[in-house]
MMTF fields as JSON, N, C-alpha, C and O atoms, coordinates in Angstrom:
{
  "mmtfVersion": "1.0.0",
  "mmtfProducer": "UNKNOWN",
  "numBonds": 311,
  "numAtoms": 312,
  "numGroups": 78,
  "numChains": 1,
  "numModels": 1,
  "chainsPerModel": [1],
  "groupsPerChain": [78],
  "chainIdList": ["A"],
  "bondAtomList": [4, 2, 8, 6, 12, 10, 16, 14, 20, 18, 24, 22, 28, 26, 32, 30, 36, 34, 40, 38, 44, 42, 48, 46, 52, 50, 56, 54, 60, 58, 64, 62, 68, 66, 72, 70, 76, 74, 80, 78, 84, 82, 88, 86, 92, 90, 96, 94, 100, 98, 104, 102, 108, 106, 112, 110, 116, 114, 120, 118, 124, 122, 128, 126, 132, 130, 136, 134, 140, 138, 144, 142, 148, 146, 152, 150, 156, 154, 160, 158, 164, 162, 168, 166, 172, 170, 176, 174, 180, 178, 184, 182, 188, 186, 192, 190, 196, 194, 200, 198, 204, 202, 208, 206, 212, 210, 216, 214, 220, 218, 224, 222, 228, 226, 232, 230, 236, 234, 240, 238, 244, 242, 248, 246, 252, 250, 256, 254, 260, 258, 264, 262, 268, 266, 272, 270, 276, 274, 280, 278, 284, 282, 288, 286, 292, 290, 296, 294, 300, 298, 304, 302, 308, 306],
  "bondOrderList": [1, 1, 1, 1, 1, 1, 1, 1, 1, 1, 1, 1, 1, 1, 1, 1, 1, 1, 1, 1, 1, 1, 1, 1, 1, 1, 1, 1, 1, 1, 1, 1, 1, 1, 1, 1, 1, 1, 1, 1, 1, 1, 1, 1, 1, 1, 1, 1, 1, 1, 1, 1, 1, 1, 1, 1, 1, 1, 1, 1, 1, 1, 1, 1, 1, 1, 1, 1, 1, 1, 1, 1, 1, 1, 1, 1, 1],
  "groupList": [{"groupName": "UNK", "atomNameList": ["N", "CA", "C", "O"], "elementList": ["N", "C", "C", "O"], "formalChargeList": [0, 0, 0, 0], "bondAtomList": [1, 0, 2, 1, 3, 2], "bondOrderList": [1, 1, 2], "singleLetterCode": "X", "chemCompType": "L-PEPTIDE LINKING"}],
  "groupTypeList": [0, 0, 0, 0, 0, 0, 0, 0, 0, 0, 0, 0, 0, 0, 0, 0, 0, 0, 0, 0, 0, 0, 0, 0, 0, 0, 0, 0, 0, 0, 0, 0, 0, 0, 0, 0, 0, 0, 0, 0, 0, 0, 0, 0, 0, 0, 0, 0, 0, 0, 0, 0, 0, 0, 0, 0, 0, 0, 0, 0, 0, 0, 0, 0, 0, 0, 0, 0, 0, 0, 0, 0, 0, 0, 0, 0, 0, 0],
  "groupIdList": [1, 2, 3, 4, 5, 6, 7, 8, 9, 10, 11, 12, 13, 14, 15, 16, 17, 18, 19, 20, 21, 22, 23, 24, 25, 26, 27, 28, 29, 30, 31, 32, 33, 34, 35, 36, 37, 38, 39, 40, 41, 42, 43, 44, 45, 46, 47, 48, 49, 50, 51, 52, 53, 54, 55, 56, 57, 58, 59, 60, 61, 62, 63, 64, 65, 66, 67, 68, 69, 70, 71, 72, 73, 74, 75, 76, 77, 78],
  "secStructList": [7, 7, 3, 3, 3, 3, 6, 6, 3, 3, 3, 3, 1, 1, 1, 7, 2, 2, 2, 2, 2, 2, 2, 2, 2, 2, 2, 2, 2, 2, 2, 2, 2, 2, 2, 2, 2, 2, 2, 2, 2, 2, 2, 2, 2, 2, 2, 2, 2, 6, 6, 1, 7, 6, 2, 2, 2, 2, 6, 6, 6, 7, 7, 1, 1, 6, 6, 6, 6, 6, 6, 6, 1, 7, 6, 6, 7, 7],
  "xCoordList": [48.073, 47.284, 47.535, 47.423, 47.835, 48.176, 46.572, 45.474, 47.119, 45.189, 45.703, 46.738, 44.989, 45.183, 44.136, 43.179, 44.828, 44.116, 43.743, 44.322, 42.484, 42.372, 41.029, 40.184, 41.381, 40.166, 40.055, 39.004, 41.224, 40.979, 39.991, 39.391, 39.818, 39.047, 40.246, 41.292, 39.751, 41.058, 39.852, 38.787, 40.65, 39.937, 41.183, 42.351, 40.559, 41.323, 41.772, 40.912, 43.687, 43.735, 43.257, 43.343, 42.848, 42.5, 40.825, 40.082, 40.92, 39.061, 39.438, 40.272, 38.434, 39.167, 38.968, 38.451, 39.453, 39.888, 38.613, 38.611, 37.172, 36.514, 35.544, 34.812, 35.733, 35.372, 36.189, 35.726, 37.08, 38.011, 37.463, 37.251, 37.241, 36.916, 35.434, 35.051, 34.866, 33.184, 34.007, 33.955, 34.503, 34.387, 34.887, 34.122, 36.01, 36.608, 35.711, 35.443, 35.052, 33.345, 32.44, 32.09, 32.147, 31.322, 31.942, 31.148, 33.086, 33.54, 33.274, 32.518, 34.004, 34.121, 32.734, 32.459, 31.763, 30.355, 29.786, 28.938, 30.27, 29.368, 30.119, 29.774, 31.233, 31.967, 31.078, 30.538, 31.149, 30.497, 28.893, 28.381, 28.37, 27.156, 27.249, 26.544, 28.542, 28.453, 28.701, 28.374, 29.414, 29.652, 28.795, 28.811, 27.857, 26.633, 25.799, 25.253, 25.597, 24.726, 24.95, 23.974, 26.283, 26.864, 26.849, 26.67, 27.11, 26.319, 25.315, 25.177, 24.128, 22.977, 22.522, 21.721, 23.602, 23.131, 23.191, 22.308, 24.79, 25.247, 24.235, 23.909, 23.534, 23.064, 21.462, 20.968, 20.853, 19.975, 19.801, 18.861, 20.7, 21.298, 21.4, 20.936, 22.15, 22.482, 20.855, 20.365, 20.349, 18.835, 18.226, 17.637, 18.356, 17.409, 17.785, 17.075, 19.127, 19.854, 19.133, 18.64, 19.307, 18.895, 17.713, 17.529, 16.564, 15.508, 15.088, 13.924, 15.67, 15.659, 15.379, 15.912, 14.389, 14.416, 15.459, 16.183, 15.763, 16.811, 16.897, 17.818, 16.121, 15.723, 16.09, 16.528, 16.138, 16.523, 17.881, 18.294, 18.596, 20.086, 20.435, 21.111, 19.85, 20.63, 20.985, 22.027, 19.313, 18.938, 20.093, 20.404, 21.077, 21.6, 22.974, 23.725, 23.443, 24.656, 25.264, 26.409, 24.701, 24.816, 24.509, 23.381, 25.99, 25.615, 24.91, 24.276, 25.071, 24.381, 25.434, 25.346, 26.571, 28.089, 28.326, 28.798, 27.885, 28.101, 27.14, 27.256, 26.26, 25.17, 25.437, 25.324, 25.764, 26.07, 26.931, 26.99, 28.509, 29.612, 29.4, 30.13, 28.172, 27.771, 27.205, 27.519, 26.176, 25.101, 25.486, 24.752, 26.855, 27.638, 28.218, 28.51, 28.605, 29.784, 28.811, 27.63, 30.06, 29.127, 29.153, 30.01, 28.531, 28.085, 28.695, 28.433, 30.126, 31.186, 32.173, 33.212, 32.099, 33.354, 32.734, 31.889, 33.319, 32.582, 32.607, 32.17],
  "yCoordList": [-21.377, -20.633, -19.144, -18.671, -18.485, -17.262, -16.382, -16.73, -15.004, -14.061, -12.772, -12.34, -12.219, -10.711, -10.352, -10.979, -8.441, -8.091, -6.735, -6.225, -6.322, -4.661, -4.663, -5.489, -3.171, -2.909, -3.167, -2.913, -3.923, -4.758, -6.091, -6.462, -6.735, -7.836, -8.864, -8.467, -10.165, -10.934, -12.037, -12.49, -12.207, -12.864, -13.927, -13.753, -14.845, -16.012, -15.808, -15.751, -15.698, -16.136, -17.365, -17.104, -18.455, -19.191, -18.591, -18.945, -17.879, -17.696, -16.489, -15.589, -16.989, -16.664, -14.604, -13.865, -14.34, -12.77, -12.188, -11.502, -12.578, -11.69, -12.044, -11.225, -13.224, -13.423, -12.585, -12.281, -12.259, -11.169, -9.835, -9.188, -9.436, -8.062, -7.815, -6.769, -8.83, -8.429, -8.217, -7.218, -9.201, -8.95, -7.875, -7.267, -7.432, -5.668, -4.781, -4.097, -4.456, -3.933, -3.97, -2.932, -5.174, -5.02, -4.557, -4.166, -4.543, -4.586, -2.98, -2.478, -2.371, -0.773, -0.111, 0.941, -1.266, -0.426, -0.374, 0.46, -1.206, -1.757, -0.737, -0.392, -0.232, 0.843, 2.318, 3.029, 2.463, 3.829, 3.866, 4.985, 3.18, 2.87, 3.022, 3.783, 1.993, 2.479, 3.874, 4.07, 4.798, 5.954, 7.182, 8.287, 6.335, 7.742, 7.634, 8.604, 6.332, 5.892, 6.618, 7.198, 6.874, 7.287, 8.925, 9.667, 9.37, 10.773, 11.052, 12.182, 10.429, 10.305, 10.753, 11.648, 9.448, 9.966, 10.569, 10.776, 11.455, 12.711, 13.662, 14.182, 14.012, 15.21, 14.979, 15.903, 13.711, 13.655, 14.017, 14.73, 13.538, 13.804, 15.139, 15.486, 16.267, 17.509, 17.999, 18.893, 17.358, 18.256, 18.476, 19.49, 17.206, 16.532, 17.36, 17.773, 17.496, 18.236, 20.011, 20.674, 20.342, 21.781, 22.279, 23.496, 21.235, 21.257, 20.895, 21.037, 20.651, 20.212, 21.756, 22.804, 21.504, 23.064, 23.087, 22.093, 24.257, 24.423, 23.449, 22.991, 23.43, 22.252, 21.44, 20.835, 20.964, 18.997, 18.853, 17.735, 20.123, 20.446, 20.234, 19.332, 21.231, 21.196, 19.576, 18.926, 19.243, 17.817, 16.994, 16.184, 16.987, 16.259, 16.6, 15.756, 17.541, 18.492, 19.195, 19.629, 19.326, 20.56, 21.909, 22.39, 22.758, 24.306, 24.267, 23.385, 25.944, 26.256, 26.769, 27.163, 26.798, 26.841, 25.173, 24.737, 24.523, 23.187, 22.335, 21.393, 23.303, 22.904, 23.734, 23.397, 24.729, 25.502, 25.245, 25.566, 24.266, 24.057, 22.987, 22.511, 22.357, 21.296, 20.917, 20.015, 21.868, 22.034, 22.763, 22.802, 23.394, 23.926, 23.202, 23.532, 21.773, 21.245, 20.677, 20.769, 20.1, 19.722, 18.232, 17.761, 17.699, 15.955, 15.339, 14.183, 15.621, 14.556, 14.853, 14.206, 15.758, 15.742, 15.255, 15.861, 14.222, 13.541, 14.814, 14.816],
  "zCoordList": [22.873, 21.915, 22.151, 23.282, 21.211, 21.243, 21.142, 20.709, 21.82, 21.664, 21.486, 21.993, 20.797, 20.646, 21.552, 22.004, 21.802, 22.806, 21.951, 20.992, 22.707, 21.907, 23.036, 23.381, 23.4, 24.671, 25.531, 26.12, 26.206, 27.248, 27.06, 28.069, 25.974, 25.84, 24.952, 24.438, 24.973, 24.61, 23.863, 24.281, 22.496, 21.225, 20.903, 20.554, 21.123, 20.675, 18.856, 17.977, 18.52, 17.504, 16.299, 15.099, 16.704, 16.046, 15.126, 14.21, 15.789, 15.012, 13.473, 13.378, 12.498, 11.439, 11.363, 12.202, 10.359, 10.392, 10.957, 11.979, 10.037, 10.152, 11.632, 12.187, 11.991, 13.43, 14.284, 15.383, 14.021, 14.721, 14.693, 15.719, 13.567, 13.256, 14.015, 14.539, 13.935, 14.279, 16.14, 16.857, 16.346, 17.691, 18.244, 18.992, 18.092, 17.986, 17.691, 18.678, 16.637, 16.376, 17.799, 18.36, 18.246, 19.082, 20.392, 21.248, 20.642, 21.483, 21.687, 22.518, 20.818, 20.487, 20.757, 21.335, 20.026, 19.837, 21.528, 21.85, 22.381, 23.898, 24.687, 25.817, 24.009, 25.038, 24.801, 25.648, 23.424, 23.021, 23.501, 23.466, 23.775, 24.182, 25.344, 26.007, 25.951, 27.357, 28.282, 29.452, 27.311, 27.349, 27.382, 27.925, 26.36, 26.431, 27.387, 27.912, 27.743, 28.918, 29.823, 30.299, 30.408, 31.441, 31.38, 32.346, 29.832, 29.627, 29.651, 30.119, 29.276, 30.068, 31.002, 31.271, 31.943, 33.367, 33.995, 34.828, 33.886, 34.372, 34.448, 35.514, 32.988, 32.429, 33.313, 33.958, 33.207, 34.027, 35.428, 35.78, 36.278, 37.523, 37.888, 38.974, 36.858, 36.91, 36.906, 37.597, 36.171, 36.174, 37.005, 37.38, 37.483, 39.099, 40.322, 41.238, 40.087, 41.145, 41.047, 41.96, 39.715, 39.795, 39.907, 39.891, 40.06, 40.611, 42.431, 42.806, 42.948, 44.581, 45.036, 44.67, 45.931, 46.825, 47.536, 47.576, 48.263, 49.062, 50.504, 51.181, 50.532, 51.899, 51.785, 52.763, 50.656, 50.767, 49.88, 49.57, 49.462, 49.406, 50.821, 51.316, 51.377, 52.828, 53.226, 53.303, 53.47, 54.191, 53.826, 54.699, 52.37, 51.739, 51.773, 51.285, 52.189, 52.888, 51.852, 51.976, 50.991, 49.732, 49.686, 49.794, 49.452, 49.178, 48.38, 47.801, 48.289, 46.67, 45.999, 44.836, 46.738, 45.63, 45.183, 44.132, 46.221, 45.47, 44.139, 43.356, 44.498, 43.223, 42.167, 40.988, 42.529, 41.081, 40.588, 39.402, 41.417, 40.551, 40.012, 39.143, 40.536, 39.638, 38.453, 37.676, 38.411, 37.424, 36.095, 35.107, 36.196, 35.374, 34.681, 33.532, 35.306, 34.663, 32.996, 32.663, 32.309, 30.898, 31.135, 31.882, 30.72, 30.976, 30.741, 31.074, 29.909, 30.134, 30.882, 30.752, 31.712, 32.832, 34.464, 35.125, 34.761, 36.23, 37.05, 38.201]
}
């Protein structure tokens, strides 16, 4: 049985066109979802971070050049 691939996910040819199409759709949609999630969390994280007193930077082995090159960055670059 032959399968097409798209996304790294693998859909059996036998299933008819538009059983195909939905699944490519969802496939696409669980990535973009999964994407913002992950922007999300960045941007959350960055916040959390720029609120810590200096104390528990330290405690945590963080400058404050390392927080600032952090807190700078924009939420989609890791």
């Amino acid at each position: 049985m032959s399968t097409l691939t798209h996304s790294d996910r693998m859909v059996p040819s036998h299933l008819p066109r538009r059983t195909r199409r939905v699944s490519f759709l969802t496939a696409g949609l669980a990535r973009v979802v999964g994407t913002a999630l992950l922007w999300h969390q960045r941007h959350r994280t960055r916040t959390q971070l720029k609120q810590l007193p200096p104390y528990l930077l330290r405690d945590v082995g963080l400058s404050p050049d390392d927080v600032r090159i952090e807190k700078n960055k924009p939420f989609w670059r890791p």
